[in-house]
N, C-alpha and C positions, 0 to 999 in steps of 0.2 A: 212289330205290328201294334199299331191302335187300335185300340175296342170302346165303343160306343153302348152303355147298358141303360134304356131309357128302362127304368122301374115304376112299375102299375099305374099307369098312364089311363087309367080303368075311368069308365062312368060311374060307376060308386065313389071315388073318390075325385071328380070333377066336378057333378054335376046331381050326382045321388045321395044317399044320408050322409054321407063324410065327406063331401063337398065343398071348397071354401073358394072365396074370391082366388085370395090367394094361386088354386091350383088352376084355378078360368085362366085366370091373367099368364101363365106360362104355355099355356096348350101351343099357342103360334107358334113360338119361340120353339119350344120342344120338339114340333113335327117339323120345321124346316132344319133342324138340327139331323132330325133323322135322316131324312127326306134326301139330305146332301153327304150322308153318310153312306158310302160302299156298304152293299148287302154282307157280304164277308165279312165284314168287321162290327156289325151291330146284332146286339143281342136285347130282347125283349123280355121283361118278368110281367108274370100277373099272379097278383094275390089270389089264389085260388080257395074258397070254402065249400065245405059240403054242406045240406040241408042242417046238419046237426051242429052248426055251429055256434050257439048258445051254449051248448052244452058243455062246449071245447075249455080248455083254459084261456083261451085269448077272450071266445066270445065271455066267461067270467068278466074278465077283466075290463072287455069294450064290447059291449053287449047293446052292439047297436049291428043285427046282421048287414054283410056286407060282401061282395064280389063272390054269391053262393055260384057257383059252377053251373052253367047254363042259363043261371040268368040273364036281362038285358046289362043289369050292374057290373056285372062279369066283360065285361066286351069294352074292346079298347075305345076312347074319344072317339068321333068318328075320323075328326083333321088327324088321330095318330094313329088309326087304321091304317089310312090311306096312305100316310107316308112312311111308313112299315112294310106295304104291301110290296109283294116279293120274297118278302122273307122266307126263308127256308124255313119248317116246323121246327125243325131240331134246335131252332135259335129262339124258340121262344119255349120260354121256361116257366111252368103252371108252379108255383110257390106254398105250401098248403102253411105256411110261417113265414115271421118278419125277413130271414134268411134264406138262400137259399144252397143247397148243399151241391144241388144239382147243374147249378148255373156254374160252382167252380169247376164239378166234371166236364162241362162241357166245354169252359175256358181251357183246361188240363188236355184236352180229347184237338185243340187246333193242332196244325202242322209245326208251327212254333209258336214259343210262350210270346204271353203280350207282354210288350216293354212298355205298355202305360193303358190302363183302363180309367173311362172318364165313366161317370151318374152323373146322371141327371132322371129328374122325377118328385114321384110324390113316394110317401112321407117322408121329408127329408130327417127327423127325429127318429124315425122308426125303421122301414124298409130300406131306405137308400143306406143310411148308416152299419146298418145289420148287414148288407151285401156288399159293402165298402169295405165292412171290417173282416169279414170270409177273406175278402178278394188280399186286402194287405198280407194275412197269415200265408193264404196259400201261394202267393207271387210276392214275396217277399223284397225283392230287383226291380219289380214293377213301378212306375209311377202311377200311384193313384189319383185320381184327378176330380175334383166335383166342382161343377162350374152352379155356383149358388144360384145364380140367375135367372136357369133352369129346374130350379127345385122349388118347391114349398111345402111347408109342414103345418102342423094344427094351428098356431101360431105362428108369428114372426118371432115371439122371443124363442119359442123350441128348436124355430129354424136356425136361427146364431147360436143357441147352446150347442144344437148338434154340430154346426160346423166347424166351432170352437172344439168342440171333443175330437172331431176329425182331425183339425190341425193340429192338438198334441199328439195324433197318433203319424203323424209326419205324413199327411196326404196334403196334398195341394191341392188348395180352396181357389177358386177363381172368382172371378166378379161378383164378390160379397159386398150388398150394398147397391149393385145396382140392380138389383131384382126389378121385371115390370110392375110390381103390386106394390111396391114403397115410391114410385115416382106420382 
């Protein structure tokens, strides 16, 4: 089984304070990915924060609130709403950190194990890699797969750090380099 995990795909990070050309220039790309992806096989994250998120350690750290839980920021692009739509709840996994613990319960909880998980998303330095490197530990047989193309991170150079760190970690990096935001 292949799995498809588009990760926080959110208006706080399109188009809200954490926003960058970068993650605009993937949204097409991203939601026709989905879009043609079997509902079965696609799983959804959203970075989820509560009201007190300043006060958290993350918000210490990036203390720029962001995806607070019921906000508009909270709520997927609209073009990756819509190409998500269908989804089953259970497939979409609210993240309260860069990782998510619950997303491999719920990879662990299919009928059988995935023999390759692909990300694609935003922040490919932070969340995509953080839920890449769960997903490596806990399907270890698995191919992991991150099609760069499909990702963007705070930068471009984070974005290659990151995926450079992925690839010593023996995941397979896909169309590094032809991202729509470097053309």
């Amino acid at each position: 089984m292949k799995i498809l995990i588009v990760v926080d795909m959110q208006k706080d990070f399109i188009s809200g304070p954490l926003g960058t050309a970068e993650a605009r220039a993937i949204v097409p790309y991203v939601a026709e990915k989905a879009k043609n992806t079997p509902r079965e096989n696609l799983f959804v994250t959203l970075d989820t924060h509560q009201p007190n998120y300043m006060e958290t350690n993350e918000g210490r750290h990036l203390p720029v609130p962001h995806c607070i839980e019921g906000t508009e920021g909270h709520a997927l692009d609209d073009a990756i709403a819509a190409a998500v739509d269908g989804i089953p709840a259970s497939r979409i996994i609210c993240k309260p950190t860069f990782g998510a613990v619950s997303l491999v319960d719920a990879l662990h909880a299919l009928h059988e194990p995935p023999e390759e998980i692909e990300f694609v998303g935003v922040c490919t330095g932070i969340c995509v890699i953080s839920n890449a490197m769960l997903c490596k530990a806990a399907f270890p047989e698995a191919n992991i797969v991150i099609d760069a193309a499909l990702c963007a991170c705070v930068t471009p150079e984070s974005h290659d750090t990151a995926l450079n760190a992925m690839r010593l970690c023996q995941m397979e990096i896909l169309h590094q380099g032809e991202e729509p935001w470097r053309r």
